[in-house]
Each structure stands twice: as C-alpha cells, then as structure tokens.
C-alpha positions in Angstrom: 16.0 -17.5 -7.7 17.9 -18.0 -4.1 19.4 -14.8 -4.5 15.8 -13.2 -4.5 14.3 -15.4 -1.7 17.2 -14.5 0.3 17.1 -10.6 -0.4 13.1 -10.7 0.8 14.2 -12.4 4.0 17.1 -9.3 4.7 14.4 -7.1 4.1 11.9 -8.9 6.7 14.1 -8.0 9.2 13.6 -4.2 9.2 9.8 -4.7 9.1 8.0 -3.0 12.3 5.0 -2.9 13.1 4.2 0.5 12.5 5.1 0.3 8.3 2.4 -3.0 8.2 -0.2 -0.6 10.5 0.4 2.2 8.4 0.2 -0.3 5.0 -2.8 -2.0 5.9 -4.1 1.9 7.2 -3.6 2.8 3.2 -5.2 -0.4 1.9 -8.6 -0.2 4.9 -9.3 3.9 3.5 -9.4 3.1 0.0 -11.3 -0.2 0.5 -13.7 2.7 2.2 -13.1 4.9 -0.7 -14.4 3.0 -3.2 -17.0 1.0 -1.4 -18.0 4.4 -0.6 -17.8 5.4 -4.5 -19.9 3.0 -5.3 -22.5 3.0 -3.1 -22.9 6.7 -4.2 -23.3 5.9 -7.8 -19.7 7.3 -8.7 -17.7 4.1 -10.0 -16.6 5.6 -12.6 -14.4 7.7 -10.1 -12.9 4.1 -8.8 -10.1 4.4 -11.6 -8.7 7.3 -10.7 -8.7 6.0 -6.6 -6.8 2.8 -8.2 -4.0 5.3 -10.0 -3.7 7.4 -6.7 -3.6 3.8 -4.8 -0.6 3.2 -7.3 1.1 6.1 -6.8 1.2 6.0 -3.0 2.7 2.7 -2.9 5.4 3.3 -5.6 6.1 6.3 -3.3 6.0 4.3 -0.1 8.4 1.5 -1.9 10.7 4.6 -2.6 11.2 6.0 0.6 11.4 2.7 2.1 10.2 1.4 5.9 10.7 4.3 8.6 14.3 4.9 9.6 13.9 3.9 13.1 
C-alpha cells in the first residue's frame, strides 16, 4: 500500500502542464462529442465514442507524459 502511494508521488513529478492541457483537451471534445450525439438523436453512437475514449487513454498511459 506505501509502495503504491509512494510510486504515484515519483510519477507527479514529471507532470507538466502541457500532459494535464492536453488530458483535459481529450476529456472537453468528447464531453462535446456526445452531448453533441445526443442532442442529434444519435446515442446510440455514445458507445462507440466511450470505446474510442478508452482506447486513447490506454494509448496515452502507454507512451507516457511528453519526453521533455
């Protein structure tokens, strides 16, 4: 358990700014995306956005924050 709280805070220190603009970027266009789904009638659609949503973060997890 203090092994994990203490690997979170070593990874805290590489955060900058631009990984948490370019998260919460991700995170603000698919709110938009499937607000905009569902305002057109198309919810059925928001499924498929969630699975893409999914994808993109396992990917962004992958590569890791920017090598800066």
């Amino acid at each position: 358990m203090i092994a994990d709280v203490v690997q979170t805070s070593a990874c805290m220190k590489n955060f900058d700014i631009q990984d948490f603009a370019l998260r919460a970027l991700v995170v603000l266009a698919g709110g938009v995306a499937a607000a905009l789904f569902i305002l057109k009638g198309q919810a059925s659609a928001l499924p498929a956005l969630a699975v893409g949503a999914t994808l993109g973060v396992c990917a962004m997890m992958r590569y890791g924050p920017s090598a800066e």
